[in-house]
DOKOL-851779 format. One record per residue (C-alpha): x, z, y negated. Coordinates in steps of 0.2 Angstrom, whole numbers, plus 5000, padded with zeros to 4 digits. Each point is the difference from the previous one (the first is absolute). Layout:
N
XZY ...
END
This chain:
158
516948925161 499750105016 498150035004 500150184998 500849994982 498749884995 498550105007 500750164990 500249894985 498149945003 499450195004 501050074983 499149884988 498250015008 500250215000 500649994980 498549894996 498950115010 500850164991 499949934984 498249925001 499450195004 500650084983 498850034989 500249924982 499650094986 499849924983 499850054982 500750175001 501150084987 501850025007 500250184992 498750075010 500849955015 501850074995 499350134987 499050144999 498649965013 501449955013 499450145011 498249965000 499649845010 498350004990 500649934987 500649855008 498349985010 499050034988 499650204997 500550014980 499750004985 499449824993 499250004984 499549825000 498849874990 498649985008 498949904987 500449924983 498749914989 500349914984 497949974993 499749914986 498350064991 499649924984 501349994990 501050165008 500850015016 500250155010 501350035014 500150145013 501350035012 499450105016 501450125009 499850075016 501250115010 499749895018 501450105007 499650185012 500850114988 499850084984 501149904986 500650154992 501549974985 500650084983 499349994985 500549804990 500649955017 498549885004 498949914988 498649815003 500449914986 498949854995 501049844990 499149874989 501149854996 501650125003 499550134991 499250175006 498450044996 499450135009 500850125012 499650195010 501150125012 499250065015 499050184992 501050155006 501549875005 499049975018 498949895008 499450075017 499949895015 498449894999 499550054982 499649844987 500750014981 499749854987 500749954984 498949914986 500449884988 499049924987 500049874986 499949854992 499949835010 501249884997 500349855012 501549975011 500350195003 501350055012 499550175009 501050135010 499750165009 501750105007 500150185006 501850064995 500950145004 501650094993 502049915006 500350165009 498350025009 500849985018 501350094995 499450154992 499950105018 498050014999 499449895014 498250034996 500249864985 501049875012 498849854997 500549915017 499249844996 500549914981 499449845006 498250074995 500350054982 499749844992 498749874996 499949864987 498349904992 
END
């Protein structure tokens, strides 16, 4: 192999490591905001959308009654604005739902806090979870301002 060829060989692989090395990498975010309805808004890759997310969720026993409470927060820059049925926090016991609440008005603005209560009888190895979920055709309804751009945040289990 002439010096030259092997020098260019040497400099292409060093310049693609480089090039690749300098992309950002981006995790956890929803596909269908990318190639859907927010496509034009580079926000919603970075970060400036609508994330209703959970923030806190407590399983207490007192006495012989528990009492859980799931805390939402809209950690995203804009307001989550949707139709009405199209978002609801839903709190399971053992598989089944006990409790659960849309967002009032269908909306929860940027920054603002929601919870949802629970309360009953103790009973020993309970299995908890807390999921905001949203309506199959949410992304693709043509309403951006309820494009949760981060699902990874809509769950916790106790």
């Amino acid at each position: 192999m002439k010096k030259s060829t092997f020098c260019l060989v040497v400099f292409a692989c060093l310049f693609a490591t480089i090039a690749q090395a300098q992309f950002p990498r981006v995790t956890k975010v929803n596909p269908r905001i990318i190639n859907g309805p927010g496509i034009n808004n580079p926000g919603n890759i970075l970060g400036g959308c609508e994330d209703p997310a959970i923030v806190d969720f407590k399983v207490d026993r007192i006495g012989g009654n528990v009492r859980a409470q799931v805390v939402v927060k809209n950690i995203g820059f804009h307001h989550f604005i949707s139709g009405p049925n199209q978002q609801q926090i839903q709190i399971y016991r053992n598989g089944a739902m006990v409790a659960s609440r849309s967002f009032p008005g269908n909306r929860l603005n940027a920054g603002a806090v929601l919870t949802l209560d629970y309360s009953g009888v103790f009973a020993a190895n309970t299995q908890w979870k807390a999921f905001i979920v949203y309506d199959p055709d949410i992304y693709i309804d043509g309403n951006t301002q309820n494009d949760d751009c981060n699902q990874g945040n809509n769950t916790q289990i106790r």
